[in-house]
N, C-alpha and C positions, 0 to 999 in steps of 0.2 A: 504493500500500500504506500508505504512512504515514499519507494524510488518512482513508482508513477507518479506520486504529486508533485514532488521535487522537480521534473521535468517542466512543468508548466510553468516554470519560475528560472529555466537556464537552458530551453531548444528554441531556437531559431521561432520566431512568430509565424512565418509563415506556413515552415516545415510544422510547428505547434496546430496549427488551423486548420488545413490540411487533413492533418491524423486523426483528427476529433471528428472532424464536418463529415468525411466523406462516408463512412458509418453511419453514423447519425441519417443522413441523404437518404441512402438506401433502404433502411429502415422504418423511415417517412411515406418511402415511397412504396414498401409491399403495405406498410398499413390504407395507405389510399387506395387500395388495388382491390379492394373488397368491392365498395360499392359499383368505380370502375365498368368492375369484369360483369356485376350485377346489369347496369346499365345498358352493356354493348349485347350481353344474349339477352336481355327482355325484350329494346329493341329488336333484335333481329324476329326472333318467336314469338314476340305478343304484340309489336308494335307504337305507336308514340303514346296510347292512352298508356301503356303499362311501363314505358319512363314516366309519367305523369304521376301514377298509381305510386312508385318509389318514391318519387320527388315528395307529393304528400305525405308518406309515412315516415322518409328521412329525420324530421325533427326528433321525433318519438326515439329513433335510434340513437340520435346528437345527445339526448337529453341522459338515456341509459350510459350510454359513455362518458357525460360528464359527470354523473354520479360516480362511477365504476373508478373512472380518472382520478378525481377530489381521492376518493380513497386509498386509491394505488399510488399516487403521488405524497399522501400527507404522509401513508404511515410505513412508506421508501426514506422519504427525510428522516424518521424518528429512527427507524432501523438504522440507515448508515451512520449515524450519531454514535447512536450504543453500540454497534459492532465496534465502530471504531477508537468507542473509549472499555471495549471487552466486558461490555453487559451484556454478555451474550442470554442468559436468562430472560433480564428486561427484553431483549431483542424479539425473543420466542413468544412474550406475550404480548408486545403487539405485532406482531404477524398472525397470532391468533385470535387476533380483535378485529385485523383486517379480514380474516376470513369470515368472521361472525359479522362483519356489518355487511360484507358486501352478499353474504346469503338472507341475511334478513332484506337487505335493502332490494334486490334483486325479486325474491318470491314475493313480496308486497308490490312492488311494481309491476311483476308480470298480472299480477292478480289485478290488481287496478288495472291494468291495461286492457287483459281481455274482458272486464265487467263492462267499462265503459268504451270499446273500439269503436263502436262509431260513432256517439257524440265526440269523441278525441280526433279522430278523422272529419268531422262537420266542424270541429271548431278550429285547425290547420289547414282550412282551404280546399278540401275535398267536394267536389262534385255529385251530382249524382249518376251521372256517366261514369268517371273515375271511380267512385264510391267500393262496387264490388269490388274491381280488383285490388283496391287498396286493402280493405279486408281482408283477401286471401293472402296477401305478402305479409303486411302486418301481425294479424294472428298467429303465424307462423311463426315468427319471430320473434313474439312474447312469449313464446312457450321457451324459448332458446334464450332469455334473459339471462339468467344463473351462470350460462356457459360464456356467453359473453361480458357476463361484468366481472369472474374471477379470470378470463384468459386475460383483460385488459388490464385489473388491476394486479395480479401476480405478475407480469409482465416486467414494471416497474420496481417491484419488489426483488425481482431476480438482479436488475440493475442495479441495484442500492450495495449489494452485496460485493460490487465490482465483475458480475459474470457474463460482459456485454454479449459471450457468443451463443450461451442458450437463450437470452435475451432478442437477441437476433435470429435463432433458428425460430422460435415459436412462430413469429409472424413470417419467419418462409413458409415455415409446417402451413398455417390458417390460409396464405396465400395461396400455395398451389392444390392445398387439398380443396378448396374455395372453386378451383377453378374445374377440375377434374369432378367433383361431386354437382355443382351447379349444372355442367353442358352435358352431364351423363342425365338427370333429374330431366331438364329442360327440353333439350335434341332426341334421346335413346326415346325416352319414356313417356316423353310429350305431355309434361307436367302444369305447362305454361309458369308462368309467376308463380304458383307454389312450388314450382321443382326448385326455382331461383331461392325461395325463400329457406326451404328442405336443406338446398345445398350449404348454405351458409351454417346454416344452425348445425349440420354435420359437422362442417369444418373446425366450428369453434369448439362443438364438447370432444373432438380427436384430441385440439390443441389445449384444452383441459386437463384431458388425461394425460398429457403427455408431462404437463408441469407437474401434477398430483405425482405420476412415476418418478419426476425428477428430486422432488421434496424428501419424497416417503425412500429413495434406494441411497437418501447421505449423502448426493451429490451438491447439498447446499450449506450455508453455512447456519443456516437456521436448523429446529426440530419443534414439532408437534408432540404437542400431549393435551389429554383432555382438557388441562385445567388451564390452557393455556387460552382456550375458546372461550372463557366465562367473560364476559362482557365485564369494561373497568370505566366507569365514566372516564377518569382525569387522564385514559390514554386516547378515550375516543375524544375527546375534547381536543388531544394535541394532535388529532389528526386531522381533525375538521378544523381547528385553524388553519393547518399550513395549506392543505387543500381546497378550500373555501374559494379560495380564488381561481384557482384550476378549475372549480366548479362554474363560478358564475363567469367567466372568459365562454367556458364552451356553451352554458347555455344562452348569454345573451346571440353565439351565433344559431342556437333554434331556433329563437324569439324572430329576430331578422328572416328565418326563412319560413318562417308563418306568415308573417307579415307579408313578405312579397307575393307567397304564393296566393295570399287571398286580392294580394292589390292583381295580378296575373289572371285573375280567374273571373273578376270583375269589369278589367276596363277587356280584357283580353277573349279567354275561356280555355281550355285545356292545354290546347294547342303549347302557347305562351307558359303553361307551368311546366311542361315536357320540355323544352326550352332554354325554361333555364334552368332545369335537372339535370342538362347534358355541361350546359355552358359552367355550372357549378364543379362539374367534373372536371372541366379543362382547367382551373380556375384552383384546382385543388394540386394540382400537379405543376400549375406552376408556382405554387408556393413551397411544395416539397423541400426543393432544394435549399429556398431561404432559408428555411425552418431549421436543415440541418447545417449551414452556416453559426444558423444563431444559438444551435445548441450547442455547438462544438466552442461559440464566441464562448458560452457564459462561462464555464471553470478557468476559462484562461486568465479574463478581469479577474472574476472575482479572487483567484490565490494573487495573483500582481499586486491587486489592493490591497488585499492584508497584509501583502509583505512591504507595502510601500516601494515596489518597483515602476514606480510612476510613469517612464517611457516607455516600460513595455506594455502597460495600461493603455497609455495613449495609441502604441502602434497597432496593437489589437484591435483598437475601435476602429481607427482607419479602416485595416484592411478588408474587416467585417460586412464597412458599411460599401468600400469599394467591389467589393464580391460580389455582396448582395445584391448592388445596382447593376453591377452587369450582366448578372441575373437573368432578373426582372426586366431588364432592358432588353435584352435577347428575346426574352419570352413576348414582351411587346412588337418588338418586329416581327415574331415569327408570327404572329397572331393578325396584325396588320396585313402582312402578306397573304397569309394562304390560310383564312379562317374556313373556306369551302372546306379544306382538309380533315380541317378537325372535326367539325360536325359531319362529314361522312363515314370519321372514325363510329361513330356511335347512330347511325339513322341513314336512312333512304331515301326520308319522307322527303319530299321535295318542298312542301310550304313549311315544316321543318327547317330545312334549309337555309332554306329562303330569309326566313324569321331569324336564324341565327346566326348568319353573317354579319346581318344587323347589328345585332343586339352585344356579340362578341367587341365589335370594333368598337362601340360605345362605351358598353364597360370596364374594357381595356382602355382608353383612351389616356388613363393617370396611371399604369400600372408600373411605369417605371419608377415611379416612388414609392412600390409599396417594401422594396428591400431597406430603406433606412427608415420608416415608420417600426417596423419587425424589429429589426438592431435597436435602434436608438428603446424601446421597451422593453427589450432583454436584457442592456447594458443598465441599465437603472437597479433591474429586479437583482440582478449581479453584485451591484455596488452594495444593495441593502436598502435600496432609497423605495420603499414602497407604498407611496404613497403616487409619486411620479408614475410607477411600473405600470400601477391600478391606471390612473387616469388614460395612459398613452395605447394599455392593452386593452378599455373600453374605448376608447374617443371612436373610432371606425361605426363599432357595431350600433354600438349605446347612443351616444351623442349624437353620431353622425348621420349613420348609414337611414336607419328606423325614422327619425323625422323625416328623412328627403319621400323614405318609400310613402311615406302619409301625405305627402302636401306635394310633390312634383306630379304626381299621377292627375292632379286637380286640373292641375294647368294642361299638361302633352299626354295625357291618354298614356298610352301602352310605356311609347317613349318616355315618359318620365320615369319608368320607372327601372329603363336600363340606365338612364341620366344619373339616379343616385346614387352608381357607382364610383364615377369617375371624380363627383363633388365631393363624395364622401374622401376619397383618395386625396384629392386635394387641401380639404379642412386638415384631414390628419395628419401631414406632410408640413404642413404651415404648422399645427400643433408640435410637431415633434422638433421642428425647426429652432423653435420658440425655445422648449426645455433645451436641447443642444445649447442653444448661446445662453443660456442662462446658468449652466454647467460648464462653457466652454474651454475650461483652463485643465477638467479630468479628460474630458472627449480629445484635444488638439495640444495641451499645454505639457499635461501630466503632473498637473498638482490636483491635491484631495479637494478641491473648492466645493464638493458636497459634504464635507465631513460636516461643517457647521451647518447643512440646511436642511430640514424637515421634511424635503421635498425631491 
């Protein structure tokens, strides 16, 4: 443990950035590959109502993963703490309080979910066209809660420990068994959207058991025992702090796509939520890569800072932020250029198409900013400044994004409401801009000029 930290404090920054992000990347990128691969055979076998059918039930899914997240995140932080000041007992029972919340929280959710699926489906923008097969994706998938809220949150847990490679085999395991049980379901056995749904829910309880095997054969540094499950408030308390925020980041982006899909479904009607179910998909993969930029930035600041290595601070953010934009930049031309491409990756449909050419180049139109919006809110959460972290990792969804989808749709119909991507982009950009020179001297200088400030 110690020669790996040591590193991030005496190898080259960019050699540093590098070895952390490109991991990180890949791993971004089999977890986006779920809904993805979902997308592309619904399409082909059920067609644009049953991207539509996803698109509506997607939140519901956001919302499971950001519970599962909150969990697997808070009580990854509490573990790596204890392991590595060798409580390893304390370690054991909160791993066993993360197993206890994420089965209670999970079976209470699936059970909520299928009592009420389709007032939960009428009130996320569902149609009565779209309606049934949302159902049948849906329902399936709340049956397959449990598997997916311990594959996500054990996931995290296996990281915290330092074992980035089974960490990274689970989500190859979930990906390509994802993919192999989905088009056998869907194509063999002509399942339509329940085979899609089938497929998935396989996938995740294989990759279940495959961490349960990993747990249970000593391959971890943790261990189980009964007594380790008994529910302790003041550790579930330290989990839901740290996680708390992981939580409300991923749900406010539900909230956003409720919101849309009903503004979509109103000035538009199906067509428009199929749309940008697919456009969401493209939109997910080009952030992948920031994403593991900015996970690989954050241990590099944060040990610099504590050690008071001030320039290597500094050069980290740089190159972070430089990375990220060219990115994001690339990702913008390549989009500008040959968006027919992309939506033919995913549809046939010709007013499909048609519709998301459109809509691609609009809400793309600011996306070269979205790599130093990304940076500049991880480098904060990094420093410890969490107050900054919170504002910069809501300003998009919260602040931004959610009022434009409410008030531009007034004005330009359908068009407003790919419009509120690009403004949203822009206010956050100008926000982030803002804290940067208000920080400027840790961002460019490499003095602590946050030590003093609350913010």
């Amino acid at each position: 443990m110690k020669p790996q930290s040591e590193r991030l404090g005496k190898e080259p920054i960019p050699k540093l950035l590098s070895s952390l992000a490109f991991p990180a990347m890949i791993g971004m990128f089999v977890m986006a590959s779920y809904n993805v691969v979902d997308t592309i055979i619904i399409s082909r076998a059920v067609g644009t109502l049953g991207v539509a059918a996803v698109s509506i039930a997607f939140p519901v899914q956001m919302i499971m993963m950001a519970l599962a997240g909150a969990i697997g995140i808070g009580g990854a932080s509490v573990i790596s703490r204890m392991l590595g000041a060798n409580k390893i007992e304390s370690a054991n029972h909160v791993f066993g309080n993360v197993i206890s919340l994420v089965l209670i929280i999970s079976i209470l959710g699936a059970v909520l979910g299928l009592s009420l699926l389709t007032p939960i489906l009428i009130l996320f923008g569902s149609s009565p066209t779209i309606l049934p097969l949302a159902q049948d994706y849906l329902g399936i998938i709340l049956y397959g809660t449990v598997f997916f809220a311990f594959g996500f949150s054990m996931n995290n847990i296996v990281r915290s420990e330092g074992n980035a490679k089974t960490a990274m085999m689970t989500m190859v395991i979930s990906a390509v068994l994802n993919v192999i049980f989905t088009s056998f379901l869907v194509f063999v056995l002509d399942l339509g959207i329940r085979g899609s749904a089938l497929g998935t829910v396989l996938a995740q309880a294989f990759t279940s058991f495959y961490l349960v095997f990993y747990f249970l054969k000593g391959k971890s540094s943790l261990s189980l025992k009964a007594v380790h499950l008994i529910p302790r408030l003041f550790i579930m308390r330290q989990i839901a702090a740290i996680g708390s925020s992981a939580f409300v980041h991923q749900a406010a982006a539900s909230i956003m796509f409720i919101v849309a899909n009903h503004m979509l479904v109103f000035y538009s009607g199906d067509l428009a939520v199929a749309v940008f179910g697919i456009i969401h998909k493209v939109l997910m993969f080009t952030l992948m890569p920031i994403m593991g930029v900015v996970q690989g930035l954050l241990p590099i600041v944060g040990y610099n800072f504590g050690a008071n290595l001030n320039q290597r601070v500094s050069e980290s953010i740089r190159l972070g932020i430089k990375a990220s934009t060219i990115i994001a930049t690339f990702a913008f031309v390549m989009i500008m250029a040959f968006p027919k491409s992309f939506m033919l990756i995913f549809t046939d449909d010709i007013q499909a198409i048609e519709m998301g050419i459109s809509a691609l180049r609009i809400m793309f139109a600011l996306s070269m900013t979205i790599g130093l919006q990304m940076v500049s809110g991880g480098v904060f959460q990094a420093l410890g400044k969490a107050r900054a972290a919170f504002v910069l990792s809501m300003s998009r969804q919260i602040f931004f994004l959610i009022p434009m989808l409410l008030t531009l749709p007034l004005m330009f119909g359908l068009t407003g409401v790919w419009l509120a991507f690009p403004i949203s982009d822009l206010l956050s950009f100008l926000l982030s801009l803002w804290f940067i020179h208000k920080h400027k001297n840790v961002f460019f200088k490499g003095k602590h000029s946050v030590a003093s400030s609350p913010s």
